[in-house]
C-alpha positions in Angstrom: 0.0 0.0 0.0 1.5 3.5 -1.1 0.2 6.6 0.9 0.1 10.4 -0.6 -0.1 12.8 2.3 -0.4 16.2 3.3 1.1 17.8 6.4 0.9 21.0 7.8 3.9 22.9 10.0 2.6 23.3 13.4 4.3 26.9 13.5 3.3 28.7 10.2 0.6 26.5 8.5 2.8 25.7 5.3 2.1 22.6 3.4 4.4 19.1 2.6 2.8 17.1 0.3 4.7 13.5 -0.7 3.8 9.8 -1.0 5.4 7.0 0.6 4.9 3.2 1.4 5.1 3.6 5.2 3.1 6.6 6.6 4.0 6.5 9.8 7.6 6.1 9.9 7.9 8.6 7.0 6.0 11.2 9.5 8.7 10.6 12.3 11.6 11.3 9.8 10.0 14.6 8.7 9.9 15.6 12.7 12.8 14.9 13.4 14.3 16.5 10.6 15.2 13.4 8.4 12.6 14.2 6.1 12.5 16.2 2.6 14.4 19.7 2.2 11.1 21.7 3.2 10.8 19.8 6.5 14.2 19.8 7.4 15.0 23.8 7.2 11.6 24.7 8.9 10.9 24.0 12.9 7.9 22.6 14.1 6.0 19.6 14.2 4.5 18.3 11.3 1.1 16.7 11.3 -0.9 14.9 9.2 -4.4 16.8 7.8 -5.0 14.4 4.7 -3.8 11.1 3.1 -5.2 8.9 0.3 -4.1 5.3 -0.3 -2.9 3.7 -3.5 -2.3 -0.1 -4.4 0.3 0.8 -7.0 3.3 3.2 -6.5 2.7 4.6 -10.1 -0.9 6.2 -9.5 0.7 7.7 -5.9 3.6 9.1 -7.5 0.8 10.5 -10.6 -0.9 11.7 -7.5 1.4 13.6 -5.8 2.2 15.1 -8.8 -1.3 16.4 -9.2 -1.7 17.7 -5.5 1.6 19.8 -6.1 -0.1 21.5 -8.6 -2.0 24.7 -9.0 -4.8 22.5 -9.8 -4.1 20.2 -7.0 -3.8 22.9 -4.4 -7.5 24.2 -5.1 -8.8 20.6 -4.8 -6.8 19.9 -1.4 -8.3 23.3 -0.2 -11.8 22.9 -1.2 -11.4 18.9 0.4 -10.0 20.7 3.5 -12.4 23.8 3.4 -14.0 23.1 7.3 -10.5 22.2 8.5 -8.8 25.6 7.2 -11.6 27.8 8.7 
């Protein structure tokens, strides 16, 4: 199973979006700052807000992708819309 996944900096409300085949050891390395650049120059925590599964790596690579996207930001807000009030 292969996981895209949003999470938000506890400090300034910035995004990290990125897929992964183990969600919640791949959310410890982003806090302790093993994760991607963004999440290892910023502090905070990092939390999870949203996360879709995938059977194949393909489609949540394709995914990711998309939710990095101008396109994909607008969907991600409008999922998120009661959350971001």
């Amino acid at each position: 199973m292969f996981t895209v996944y949003l999470l938000e900096n506890q400090n300034d409300k910035s995004w990290y979006i990125g897929q992964t085949d183990n969600l919640k050891r791949r959310i410890e390395e982003h806090n302790i700052k093993q994760g991607g650049r963004t999440t290892r120059i910023k502090s905070g925590e990092w939390k999870l807000i949203y996360a879709e599964a995938y059977l194949d790596r393909r489609d949540a690579v394709g995914r990711e992708k998309f939710l990095k996207s101008g396109s994909g930001r607008t969907y991600l807000k409008k999922q998120l819309r009661n959350y971001l009030i």
